[in-house]
C-alpha positions in Angstrom: 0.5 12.4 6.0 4.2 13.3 5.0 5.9 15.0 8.1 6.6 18.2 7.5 10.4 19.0 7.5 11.0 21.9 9.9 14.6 21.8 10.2 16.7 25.3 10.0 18.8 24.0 6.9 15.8 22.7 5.3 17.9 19.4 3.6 16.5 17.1 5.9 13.6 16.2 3.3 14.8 12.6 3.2 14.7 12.2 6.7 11.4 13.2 7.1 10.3 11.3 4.6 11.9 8.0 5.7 10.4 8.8 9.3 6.7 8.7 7.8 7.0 5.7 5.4 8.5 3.9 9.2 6.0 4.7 10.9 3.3 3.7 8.2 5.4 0.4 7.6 4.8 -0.2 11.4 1.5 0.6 11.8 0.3 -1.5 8.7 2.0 -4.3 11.5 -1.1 -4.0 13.4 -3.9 -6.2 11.6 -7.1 -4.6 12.4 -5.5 -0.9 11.2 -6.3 -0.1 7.7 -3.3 2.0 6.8 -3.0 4.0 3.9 0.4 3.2 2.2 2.9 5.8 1.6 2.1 6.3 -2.2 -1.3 7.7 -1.6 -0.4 8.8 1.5 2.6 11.2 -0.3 0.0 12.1 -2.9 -1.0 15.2 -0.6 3.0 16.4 0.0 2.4 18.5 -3.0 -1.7 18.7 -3.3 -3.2 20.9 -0.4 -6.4 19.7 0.7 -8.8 20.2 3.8 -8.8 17.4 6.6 -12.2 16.5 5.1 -11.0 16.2 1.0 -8.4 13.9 2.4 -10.5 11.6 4.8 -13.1 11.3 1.7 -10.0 10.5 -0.9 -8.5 7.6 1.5 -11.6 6.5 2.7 -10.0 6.7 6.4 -11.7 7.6 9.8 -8.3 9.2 11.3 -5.4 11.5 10.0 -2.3 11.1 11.0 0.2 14.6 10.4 3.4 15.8 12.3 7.2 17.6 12.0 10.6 16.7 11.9 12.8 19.3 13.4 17.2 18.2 13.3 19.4 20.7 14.9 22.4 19.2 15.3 22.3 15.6 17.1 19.0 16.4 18.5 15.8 15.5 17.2 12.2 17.3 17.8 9.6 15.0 16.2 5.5 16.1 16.6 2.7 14.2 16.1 -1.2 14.3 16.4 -4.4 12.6 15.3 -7.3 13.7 13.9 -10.8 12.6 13.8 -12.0 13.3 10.0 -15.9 13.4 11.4 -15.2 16.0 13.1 -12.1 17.5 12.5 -11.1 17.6 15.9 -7.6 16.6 17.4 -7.8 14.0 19.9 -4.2 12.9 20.8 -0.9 15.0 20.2 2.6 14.7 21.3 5.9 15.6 21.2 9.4 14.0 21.7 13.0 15.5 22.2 15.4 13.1 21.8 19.1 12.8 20.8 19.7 11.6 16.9 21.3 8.3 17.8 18.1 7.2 18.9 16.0 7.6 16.3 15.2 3.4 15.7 13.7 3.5 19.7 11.7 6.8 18.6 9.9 5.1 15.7 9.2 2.5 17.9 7.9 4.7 20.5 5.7 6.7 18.5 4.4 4.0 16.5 3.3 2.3 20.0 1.2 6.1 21.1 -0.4 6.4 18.0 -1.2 2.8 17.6 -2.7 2.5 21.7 -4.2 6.2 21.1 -6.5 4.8 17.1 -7.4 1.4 19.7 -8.6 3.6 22.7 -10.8 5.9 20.0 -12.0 3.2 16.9 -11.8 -0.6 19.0 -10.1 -3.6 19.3 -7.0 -4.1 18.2 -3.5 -6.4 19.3 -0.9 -4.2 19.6 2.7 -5.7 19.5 5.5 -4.8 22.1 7.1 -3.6 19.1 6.0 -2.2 16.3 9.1 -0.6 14.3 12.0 -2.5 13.8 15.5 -1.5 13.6 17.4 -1.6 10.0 20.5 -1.0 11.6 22.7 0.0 14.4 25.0 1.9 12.1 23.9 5.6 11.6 25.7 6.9 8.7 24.5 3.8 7.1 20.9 4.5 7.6 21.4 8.0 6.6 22.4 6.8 3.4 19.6 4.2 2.9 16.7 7.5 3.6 18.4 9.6 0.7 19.2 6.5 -1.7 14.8 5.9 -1.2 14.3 9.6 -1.6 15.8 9.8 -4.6 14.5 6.3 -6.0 11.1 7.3 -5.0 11.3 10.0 -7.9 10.5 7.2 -10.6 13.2 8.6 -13.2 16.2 7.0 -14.8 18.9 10.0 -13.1 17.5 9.5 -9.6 17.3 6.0 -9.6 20.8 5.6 -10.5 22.2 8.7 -8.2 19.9 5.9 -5.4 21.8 3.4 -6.5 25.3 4.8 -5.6 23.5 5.5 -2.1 22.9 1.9 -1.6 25.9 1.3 -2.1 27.9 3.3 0.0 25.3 2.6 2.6 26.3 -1.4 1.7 30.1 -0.2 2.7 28.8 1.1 6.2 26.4 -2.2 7.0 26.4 -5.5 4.8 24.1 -6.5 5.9 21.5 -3.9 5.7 18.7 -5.8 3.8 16.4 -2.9 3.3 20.3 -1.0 1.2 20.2 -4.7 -0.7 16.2 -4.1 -1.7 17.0 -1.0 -2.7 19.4 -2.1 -5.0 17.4 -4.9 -6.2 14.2 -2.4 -6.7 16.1 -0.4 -8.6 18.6 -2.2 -11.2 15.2 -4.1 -11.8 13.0 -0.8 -12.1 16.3 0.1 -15.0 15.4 -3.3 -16.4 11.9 -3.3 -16.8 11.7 0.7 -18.2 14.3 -0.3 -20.9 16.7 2.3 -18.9 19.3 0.0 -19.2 21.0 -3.6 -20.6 17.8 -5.9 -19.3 19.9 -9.2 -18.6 22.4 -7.4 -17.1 20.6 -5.3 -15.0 18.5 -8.3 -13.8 21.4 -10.1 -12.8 22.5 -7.2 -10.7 18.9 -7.1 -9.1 19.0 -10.9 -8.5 22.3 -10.9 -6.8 21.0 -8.5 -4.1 17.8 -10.3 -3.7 20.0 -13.5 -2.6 21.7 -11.9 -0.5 18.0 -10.7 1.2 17.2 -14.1 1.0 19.9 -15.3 2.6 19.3 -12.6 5.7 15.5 -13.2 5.4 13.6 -15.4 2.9 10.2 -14.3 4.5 10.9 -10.4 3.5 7.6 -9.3 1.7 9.4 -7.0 -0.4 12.0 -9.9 -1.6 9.4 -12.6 -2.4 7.3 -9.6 -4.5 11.0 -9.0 -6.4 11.5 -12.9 -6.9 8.0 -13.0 -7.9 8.7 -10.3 -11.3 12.3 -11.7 -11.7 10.6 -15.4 -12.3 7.5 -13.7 -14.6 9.8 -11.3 -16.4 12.9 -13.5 -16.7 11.9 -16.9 -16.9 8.2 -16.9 -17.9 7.6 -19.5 -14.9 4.2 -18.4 -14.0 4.0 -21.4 -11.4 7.0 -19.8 -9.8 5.7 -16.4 -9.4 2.7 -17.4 -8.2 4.2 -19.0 -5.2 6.6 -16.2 -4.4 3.4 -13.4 -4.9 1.9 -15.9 -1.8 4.7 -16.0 0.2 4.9 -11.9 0.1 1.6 -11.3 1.5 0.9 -14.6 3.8 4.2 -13.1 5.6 3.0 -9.5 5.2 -0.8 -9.1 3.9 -0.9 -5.5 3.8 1.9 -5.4 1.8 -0.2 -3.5 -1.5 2.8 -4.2 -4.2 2.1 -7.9 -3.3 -1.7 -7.9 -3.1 -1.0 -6.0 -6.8 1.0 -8.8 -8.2 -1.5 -11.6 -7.2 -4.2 -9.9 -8.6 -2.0 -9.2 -12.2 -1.8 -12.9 -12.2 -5.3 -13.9 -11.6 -5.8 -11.7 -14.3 -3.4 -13.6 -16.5 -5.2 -17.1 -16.1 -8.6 -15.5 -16.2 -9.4 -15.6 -13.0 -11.1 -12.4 -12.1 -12.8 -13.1 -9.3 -10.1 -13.9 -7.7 -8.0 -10.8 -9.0 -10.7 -8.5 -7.9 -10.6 -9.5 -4.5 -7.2 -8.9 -4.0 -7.3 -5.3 -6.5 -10.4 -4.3 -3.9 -7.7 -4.6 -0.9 -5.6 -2.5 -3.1 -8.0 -0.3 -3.4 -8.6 0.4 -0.1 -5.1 0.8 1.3 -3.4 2.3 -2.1 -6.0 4.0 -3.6 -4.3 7.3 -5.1 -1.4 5.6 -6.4 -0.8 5.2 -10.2 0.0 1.6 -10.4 -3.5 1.2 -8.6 -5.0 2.6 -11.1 -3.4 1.1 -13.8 -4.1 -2.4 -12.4 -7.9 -1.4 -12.4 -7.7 -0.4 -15.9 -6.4 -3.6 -16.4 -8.8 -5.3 -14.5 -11.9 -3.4 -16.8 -9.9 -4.5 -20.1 -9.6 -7.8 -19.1 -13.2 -8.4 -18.0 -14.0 -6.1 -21.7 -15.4 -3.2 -19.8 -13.3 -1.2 -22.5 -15.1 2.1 -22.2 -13.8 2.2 -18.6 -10.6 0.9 -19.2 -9.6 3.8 -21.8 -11.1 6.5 -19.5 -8.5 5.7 -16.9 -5.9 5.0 -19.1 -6.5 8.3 -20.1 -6.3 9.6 -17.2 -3.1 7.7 -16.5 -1.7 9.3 -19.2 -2.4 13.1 -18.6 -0.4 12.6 -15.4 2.1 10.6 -17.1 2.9 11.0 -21.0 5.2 8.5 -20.6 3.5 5.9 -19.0 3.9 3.4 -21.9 1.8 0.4 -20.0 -1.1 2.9 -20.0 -0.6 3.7 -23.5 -0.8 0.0 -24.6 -3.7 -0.9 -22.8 -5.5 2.5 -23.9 -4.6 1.3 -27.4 -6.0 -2.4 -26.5 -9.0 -0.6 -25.6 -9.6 1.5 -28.3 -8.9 -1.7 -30.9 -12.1 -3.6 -29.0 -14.0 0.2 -29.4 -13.6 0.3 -33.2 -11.3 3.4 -33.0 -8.2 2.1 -34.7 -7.6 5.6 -36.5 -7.0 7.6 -33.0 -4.5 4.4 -32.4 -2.4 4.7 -35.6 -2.4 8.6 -35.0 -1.5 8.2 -31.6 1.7 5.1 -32.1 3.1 7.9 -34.8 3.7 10.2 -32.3 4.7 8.1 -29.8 8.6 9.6 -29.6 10.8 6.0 -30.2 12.7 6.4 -26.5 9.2 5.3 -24.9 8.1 2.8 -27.5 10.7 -0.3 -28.8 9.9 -0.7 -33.0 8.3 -4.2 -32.2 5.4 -2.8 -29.9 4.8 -0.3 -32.5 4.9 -2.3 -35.6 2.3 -4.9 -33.8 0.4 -2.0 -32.4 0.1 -1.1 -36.5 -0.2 -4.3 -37.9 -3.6 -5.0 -35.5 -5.1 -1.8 -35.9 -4.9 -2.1 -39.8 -6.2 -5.4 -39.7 -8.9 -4.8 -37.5 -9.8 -1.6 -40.2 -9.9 -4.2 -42.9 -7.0 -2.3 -44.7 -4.8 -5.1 -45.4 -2.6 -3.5 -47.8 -1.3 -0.8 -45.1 -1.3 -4.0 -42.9 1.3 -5.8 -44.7 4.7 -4.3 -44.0 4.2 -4.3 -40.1 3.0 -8.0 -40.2 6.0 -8.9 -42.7 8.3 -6.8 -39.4 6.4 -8.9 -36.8 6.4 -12.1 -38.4 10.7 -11.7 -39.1 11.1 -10.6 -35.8 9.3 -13.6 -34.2 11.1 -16.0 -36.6 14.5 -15.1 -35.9 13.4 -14.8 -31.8 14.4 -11.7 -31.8 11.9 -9.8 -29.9 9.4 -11.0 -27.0 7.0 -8.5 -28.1 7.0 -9.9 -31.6 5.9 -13.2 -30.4 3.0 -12.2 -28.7 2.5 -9.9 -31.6 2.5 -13.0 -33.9 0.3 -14.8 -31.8 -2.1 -12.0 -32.3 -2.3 -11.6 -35.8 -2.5 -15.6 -36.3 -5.7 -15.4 -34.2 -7.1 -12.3 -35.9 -6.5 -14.3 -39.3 -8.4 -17.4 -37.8 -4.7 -19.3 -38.5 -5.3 -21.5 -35.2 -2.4 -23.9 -35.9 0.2 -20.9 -36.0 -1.0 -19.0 -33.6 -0.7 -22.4 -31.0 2.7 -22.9 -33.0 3.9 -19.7 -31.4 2.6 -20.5 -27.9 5.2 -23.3 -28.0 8.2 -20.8 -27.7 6.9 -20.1 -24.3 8.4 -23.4 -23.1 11.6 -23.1 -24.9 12.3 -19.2 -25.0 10.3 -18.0 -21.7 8.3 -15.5 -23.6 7.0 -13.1 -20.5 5.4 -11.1 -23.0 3.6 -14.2 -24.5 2.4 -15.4 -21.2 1.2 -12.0 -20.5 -0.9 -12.0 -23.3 -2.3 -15.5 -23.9 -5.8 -14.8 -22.5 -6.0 -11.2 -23.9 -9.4 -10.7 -25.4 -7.3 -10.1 -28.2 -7.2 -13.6 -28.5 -10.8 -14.2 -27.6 -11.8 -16.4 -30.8 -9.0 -19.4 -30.5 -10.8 -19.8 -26.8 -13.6 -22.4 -28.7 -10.4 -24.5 -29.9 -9.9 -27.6 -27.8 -6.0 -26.8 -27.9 -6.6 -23.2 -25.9 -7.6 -24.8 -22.8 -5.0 -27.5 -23.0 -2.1 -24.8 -23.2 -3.8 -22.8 -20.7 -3.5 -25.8 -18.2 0.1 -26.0 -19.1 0.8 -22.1 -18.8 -1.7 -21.3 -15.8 -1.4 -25.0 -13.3 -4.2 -25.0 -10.7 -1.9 -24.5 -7.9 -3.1 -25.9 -4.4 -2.5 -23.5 -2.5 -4.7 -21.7 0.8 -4.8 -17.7 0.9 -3.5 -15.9 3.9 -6.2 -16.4 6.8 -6.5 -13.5 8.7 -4.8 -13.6 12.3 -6.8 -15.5 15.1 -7.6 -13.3 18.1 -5.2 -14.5 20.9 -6.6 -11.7 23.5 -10.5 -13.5 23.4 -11.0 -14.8 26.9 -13.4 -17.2 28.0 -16.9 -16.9 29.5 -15.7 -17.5 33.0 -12.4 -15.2 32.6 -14.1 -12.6 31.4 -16.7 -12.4 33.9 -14.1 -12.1 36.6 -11.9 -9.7 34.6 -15.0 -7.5 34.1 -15.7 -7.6 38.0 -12.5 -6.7 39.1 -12.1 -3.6 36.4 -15.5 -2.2 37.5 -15.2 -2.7 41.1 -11.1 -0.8 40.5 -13.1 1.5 38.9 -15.6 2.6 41.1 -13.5 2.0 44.4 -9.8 3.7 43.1 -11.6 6.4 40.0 -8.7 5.8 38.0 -10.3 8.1 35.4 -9.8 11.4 37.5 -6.1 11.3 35.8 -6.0 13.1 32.3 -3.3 11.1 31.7 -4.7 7.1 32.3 -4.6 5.0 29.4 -5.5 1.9 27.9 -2.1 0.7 28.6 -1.7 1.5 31.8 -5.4 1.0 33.4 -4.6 -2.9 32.2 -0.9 -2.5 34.5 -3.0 -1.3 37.3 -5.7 -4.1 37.0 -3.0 -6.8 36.0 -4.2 -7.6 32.4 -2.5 -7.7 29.1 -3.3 -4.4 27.1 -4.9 -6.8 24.6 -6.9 -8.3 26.5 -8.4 -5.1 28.0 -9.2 -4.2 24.8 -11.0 -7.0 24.0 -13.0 -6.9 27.1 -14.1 -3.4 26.6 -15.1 -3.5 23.2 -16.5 -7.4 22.8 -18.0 -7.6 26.2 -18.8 -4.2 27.8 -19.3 -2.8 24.0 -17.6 0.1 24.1 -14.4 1.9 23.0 -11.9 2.6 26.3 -12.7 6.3 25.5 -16.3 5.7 25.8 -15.5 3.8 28.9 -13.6 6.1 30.4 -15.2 9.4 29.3 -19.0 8.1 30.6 -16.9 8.0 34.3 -15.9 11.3 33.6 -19.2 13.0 32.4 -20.8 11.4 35.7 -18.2 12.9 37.8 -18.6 16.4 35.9 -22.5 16.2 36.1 -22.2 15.8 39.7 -19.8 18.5 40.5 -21.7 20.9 38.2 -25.1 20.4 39.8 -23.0 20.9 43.6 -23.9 25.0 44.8 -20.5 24.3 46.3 -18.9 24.9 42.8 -20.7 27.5 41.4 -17.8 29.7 41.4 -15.9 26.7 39.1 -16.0 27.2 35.4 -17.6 24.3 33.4 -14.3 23.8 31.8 -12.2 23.8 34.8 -15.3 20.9 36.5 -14.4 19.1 33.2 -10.3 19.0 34.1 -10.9 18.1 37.5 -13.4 15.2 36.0 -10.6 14.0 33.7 -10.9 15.5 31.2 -7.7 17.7 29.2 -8.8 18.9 26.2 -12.2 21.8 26.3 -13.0 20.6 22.6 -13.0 16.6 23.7 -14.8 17.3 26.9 -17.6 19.2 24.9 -17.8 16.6 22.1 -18.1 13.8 24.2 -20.4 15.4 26.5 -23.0 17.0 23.6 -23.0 13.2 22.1 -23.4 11.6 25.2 -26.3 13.8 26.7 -27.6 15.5 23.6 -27.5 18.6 24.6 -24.5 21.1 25.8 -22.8 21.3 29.6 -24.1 24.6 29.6 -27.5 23.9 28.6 -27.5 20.7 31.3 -26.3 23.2 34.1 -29.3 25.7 33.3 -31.9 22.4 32.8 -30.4 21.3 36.0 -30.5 24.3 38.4 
């Protein structure tokens, strides 16, 4: 969840902010973490919900919450976890540390709460790092966290305010790629939305991304940017393709990447393919509005219309202006028979949000899908002179269109060609719409299609192999040595022993503990650990010696720190609570 800003000044929103999304960039690091990515995540900044309402919405097994206190150059940061099943904290800390340090703080908490998720869920490698540093320039990164902030707000007056950020942040550190992304996020976000000059603005974009390329061409971010830069700009599917695989093989939990891949499955009909990858979306992304979007996509494109307007719908009732929703809602609608509600609704679209050739092909359609020709006529006539003169990448597809509505298959295929001499990203967009269904029996569809869509060779990202297995033979003798250190040294008597450091005492790698615990001895390292400790508590409970102890304080001196994990653990464990095993037991 968002840290809560608890600073005295209460302006440190930004810094808040950019500590979560570090964190959740570091722990998305770890392969076997499912983390929930900072779009859904910020979803619940501004829409209270219990621990329960949350866990359900995410689909996650552990909550992550804390605070940001700045006073001065010192920093307070707190964090716990929480078990959803049972809403129940079962790790929380808290660090003061001077502001110059907060790039080893990330670090360090991203390490806890990672070693804290693997000692209560399983197996997972762990890094010696997990957070990286941006930059060793503080001002610099100061400037980066409010230029995001602001960008983050999705509107044409932030995003440019962010972009004067960048900048300056630029001036502190040239080399700070994730300043350079912003940039290139941004003049390509003003692109896109119509916000501002489109070839301009992606040249600005493009420039930034080379000089990320230049620091590092695996960036996930970077090869997601080339990847719209190639689709939008130069219609080179082929391209973006390749750049969409190099994002998530370097960074598979990137979601904007596993987005884009499934966007151009969808293009070449593959929806197998694109469902697999929206799924993954799903899972780590799932309250975010370009998830949805791509799922409304995903319905229309496989013709479940029905469900396909109903999100679109509710796309738009967050989002009036969400024009992407509004034209696949009005795709939908065509394929439902409801052209009327579609010419009512294009008239009072407000002409800021829709350009005059998306709503004279949005018209032309719908009247010729009524079978009212005559009202059809002017906005064909507008398409069709708009197309001619290449005026308008809308128009083509447009064209295209209404030649296959008209059954005009050597026009329509005329108009396909100008995606190989005028890179028509809207054409190649729309070139296996079902709006286009009936020129699919023609032998020319699927030689374009071959043309437009190549069968790339190409492997998806494998997932990582698991370099902490050991070997029969090793892990017998590893297994020996941590039960007889165990039972001889009772390592577990210390509140404060951990995954971490039980493998420094036996001389083991941390992974490979992990491994051993949860492949071979089947169980979690608090299981492990806590089924010493419940022995050692039964024992001492059942003495007459300590009869005058309370149960809780036999639970601290078995190991046990926290009254609410000691009863927990012991009621699963024994089925039954301490207090009802001291009175079966004396």
């Amino acid at each position: 969840m968002p840290f809560v800003n608890m600073s005295a000044d209460g302006e440190n929103e930004y810094f808040c902010d950019g500590i979560t999304e570090e964190i959740i960039n570091a722990l998305a690091r770890v392969t076997e973490l499912k983390v929930t990515s900072r779009t859904s995540s910020f979803y619940f900044k501004h829409h209270k919900a219990s621990i329960q309402e949350i866990g359900e919405k995410l689909n996650v097994s552990a909550i992550l919450e804390g605070s940001v206190r700045v006073g001065g150059n010192m920093l307070r940061i707190t964090a716990q976890l929480i078990e959803v099943a049972t809403d129940s904290h079962f790790w929380s800390q808290t660090w003061d540390r001077k502001l110059e340090n907060i790039f080893e703080i990330q670090d360090e908490i991203s390490l806890h709460i990672a070693d804290r998720l693997r000692e209560q869920f399983g197996h997972m490698e762990i890094g010696d790092h997990l957070a990286k540093s941006p930059t060793q320039n503080l001002n610099a990164y100061e400037l980066l966290l409010k230029g995001k902030y602001l960008f983050n707000r999705w509107n044409p007056e932030d995003v440019n305010k962010a972009i004067g950020l960048f900048e300056q942040a630029i001036e502190q550190d040239p080399d700070l790629l994730d300043a350079h992304m912003g940039l290139s996020d941004a003049y390509g976000f003003l692109a896109t939305a119509g916000f501002a000059p489109r070839e301009a603005s992606w040249k600005k974009a493009f420039e930034h991304m080379k000089v990320v390329e230049r620091i590092n061409p695996n960036h996930a971010p970077l090869n997601y940017q080339l990847a719209n830069h190639a689709f939008f700009t130069e219609a080179d599917y082929n391209k973006a393709f390749k750049y969409t695989l190099k994002s998530i093989e370097s960074r598979p939990t990137y979601p904007e990447g596993q987005q884009f891949m499934a966007f151009l499955y969808l293009l070449k009909n593959d929806t197998t393919k694109a469902n697999e990858h929206l799924q993954y979306v799903r899972s780590v992304d799932p309250l975010n509005q370009e998830t949805l979007f791509y799922q409304a996509y995903y319905f229309y494109r496989t013709e479940d219309f029905e469900k396909a307007a109903a999100i679109c719908q509710q796309l738009l009732k967050t989002n009036p202006k969400n024009l992407p929703a509004y034209i696949v809602h009005c795709y939908s609608l065509f394929h439902l028979k409801r052209m009327d509600q579609v010419i009512e609704e294009t008239a009072n679209m407000p002409d800021e949000i829709m350009i005059p050739d998306e709503r004279a092909g949005i018209n032309a359609l719908a009247y010729l899908m009524k079978g009212d020709s005559k009202n059809a006529e002017p906005y064909v006539n507008q398409v069709m002179v708009r197309s001619n003169e290449n005026a308008s990448f809308q128009a083509d597809a447009y064209a295209f269109w209404i030649y296959a509505r008209q059954s005009k298959a050597d026009e329509a295929f005329a108009i396909v060609e100008k995606l190989f001499t005028h890179q028509s990203s809207i054409l190649l967009l729309n070139y296996y719409d079902p709006l286009a269904k009936n020129l699919r029996g023609d032998e020319r569809f699927r030689r374009y299609a071959d043309r437009i869509y190549p069968d790339l060779t190409h492997k998806e990202p494998t997932p990582k192999t698991n370099t902490s297995q050991l070997d029969e033979a090793t892990a017998a003798a590893y297994e020996e040595k941590l039960m007889a250190f165990v039972n001889d040294e009772l390592p577990y008597l210390n509140p404060s022993l951990s995954l971490r450091s039980l493998a420094e005492q036996i001389e083991m790698h941390p992974n490979q503990l992990s491994w051993l615990l949860n492949e071979k001895i089947c169980k979690n390292f608090n299981e492990f650990i806590n089924d010493y400790r419940i022995g050692h508590f039964k024992k001492l409970a059942v003495d007459p010696a300590n009869s005058h102890i309370s149960l809780v304080g036999l639970a601290f001196e078995s190991g046990f720190n926290s009254k609410t994990v000691f009863n927990t653990y012991f009621k699963k464990a024994e089925g039954m609570t301490p207090s009802a095993f001291l009175k079966h037991h004396s």
